[in-house]
C-alpha positions as CSV (number, residue, x, y, z in Angstrom):
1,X,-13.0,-13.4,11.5
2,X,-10.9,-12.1,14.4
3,X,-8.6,-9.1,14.5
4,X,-5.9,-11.7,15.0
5,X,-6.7,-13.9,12.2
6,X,-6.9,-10.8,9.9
7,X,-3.5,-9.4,11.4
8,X,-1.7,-12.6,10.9
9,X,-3.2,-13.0,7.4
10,X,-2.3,-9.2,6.2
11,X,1.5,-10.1,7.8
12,X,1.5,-13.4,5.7
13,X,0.5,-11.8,2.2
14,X,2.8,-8.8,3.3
15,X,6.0,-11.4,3.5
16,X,4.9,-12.9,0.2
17,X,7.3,-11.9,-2.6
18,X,4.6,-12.5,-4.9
19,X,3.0,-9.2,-4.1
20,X,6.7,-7.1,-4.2
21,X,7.5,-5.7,-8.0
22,X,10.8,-4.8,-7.1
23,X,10.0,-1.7,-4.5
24,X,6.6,-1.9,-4.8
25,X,3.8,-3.5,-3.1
26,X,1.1,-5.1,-5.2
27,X,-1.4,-6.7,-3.5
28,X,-5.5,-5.7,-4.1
29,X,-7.0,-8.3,-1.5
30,X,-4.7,-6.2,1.1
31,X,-7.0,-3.0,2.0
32,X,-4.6,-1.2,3.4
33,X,-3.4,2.1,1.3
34,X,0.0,2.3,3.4
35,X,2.6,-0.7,4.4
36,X,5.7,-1.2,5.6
37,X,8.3,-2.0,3.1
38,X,9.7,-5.7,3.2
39,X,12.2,-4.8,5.4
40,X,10.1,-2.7,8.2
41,X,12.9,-0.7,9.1
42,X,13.1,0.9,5.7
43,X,10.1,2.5,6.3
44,X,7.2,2.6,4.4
45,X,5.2,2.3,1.1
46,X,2.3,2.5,-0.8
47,X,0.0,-0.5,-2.0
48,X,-0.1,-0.1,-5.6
49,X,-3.0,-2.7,-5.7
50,X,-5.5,-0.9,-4.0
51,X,-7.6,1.0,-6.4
52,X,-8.3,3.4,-4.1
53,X,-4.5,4.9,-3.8
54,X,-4.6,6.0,-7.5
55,X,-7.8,8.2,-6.6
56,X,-6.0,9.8,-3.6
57,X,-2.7,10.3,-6.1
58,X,-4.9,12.2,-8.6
59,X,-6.4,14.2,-6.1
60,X,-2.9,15.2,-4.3
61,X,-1.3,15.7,-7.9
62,X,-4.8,17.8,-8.9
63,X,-4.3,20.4,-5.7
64,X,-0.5,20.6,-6.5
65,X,-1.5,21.6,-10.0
66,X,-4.2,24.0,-8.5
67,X,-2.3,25.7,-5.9
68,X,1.3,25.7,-7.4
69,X,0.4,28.3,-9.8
């Protein structure tokens, strides 16, 4: 598959409000662990269905733990 394809594909699933649970992005076939919000100018937000996000939010909450003391 092209970059294109792929580009045009991520884009199409990103517009679907199938994957949007109110402010959040839901979408495991997307790989992407950041994405703009539904309206891009809003800025941005994370893909709650990517499994890898919850390891990097364990690990950034884990350090905060660590360190704040």
């Amino acid at each position: 598959m092209s970059k294109d394809i792929k580009k045009e594909m991520r884009e199409r699933t990103h517009q679907d409000p199938k994957n949007w649970k109110g402010p959040f992005y839901v979408n495991a076939s997307d790989p992407r662990l950041m994405v703009s919000k539904y309206q891009p100018l809003m800025g941005w937000t994370l893909n709650f269905g990517n499994k890898d996000l919850y390891l990097l939010l364990i690990a950034v909450v884990g350090i905060v733990v660590l360190f704040g003391r």
